[in-house]
N, C-alpha and C positions, 0 to 999 in steps of 0.2 A: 722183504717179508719172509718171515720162516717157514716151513714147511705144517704139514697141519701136523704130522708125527712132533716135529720139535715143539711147534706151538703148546700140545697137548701134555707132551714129557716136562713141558715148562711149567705147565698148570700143576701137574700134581706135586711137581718140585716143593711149588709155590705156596701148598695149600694152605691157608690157615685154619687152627681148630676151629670145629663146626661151621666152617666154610663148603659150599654145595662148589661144586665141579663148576658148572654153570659159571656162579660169581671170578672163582679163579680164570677160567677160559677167557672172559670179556676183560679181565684186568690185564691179563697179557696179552692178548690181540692188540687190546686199545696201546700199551706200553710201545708194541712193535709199529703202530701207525696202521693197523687193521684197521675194517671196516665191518658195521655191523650185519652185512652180507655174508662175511666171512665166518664170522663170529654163528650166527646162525648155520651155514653148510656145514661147519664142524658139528655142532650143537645136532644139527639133525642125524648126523651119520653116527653120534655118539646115543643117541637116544631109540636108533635103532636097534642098533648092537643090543641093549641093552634090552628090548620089549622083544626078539627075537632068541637071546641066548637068556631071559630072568636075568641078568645080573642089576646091579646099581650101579646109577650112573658113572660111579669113579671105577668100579670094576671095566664097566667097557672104554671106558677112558683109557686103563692101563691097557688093556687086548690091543685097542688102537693104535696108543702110543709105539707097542711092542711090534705091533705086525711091520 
């Protein structure tokens, strides 16, 4: 299994137009043989970022991905 940074950098690769962050993260989790435990600890740690700095979800996506 990938890392949650690669996971994450893979998602927004990935993303398709009008595609929510969310959708992308669970397609490549699941692709890697993730589990929806996973899928959520990312989801939540990206959902924080995001309600503590305003951003949108794919903005703290990318902070994530980066840091």
């Amino acid at each position: 299994m990938k890392t949650e940074r690669e996971l994450l950098s893979e998602a927004l690769r990935d993303l398709h137009k009008g595609e929510t962050i969310e959708r992308a993260l669970g397609r490549i989790v699941r692709r890697h043989g993730g589990t929806y435990d996973e899928y959520l600890r990312i989801m939540v740690g990206v959902r924080d970022v995001a309600r503590k700095e305003t951003l949108t979800p794919i903005e703290a996506a990318r902070r994530l991905a980066q840091a």
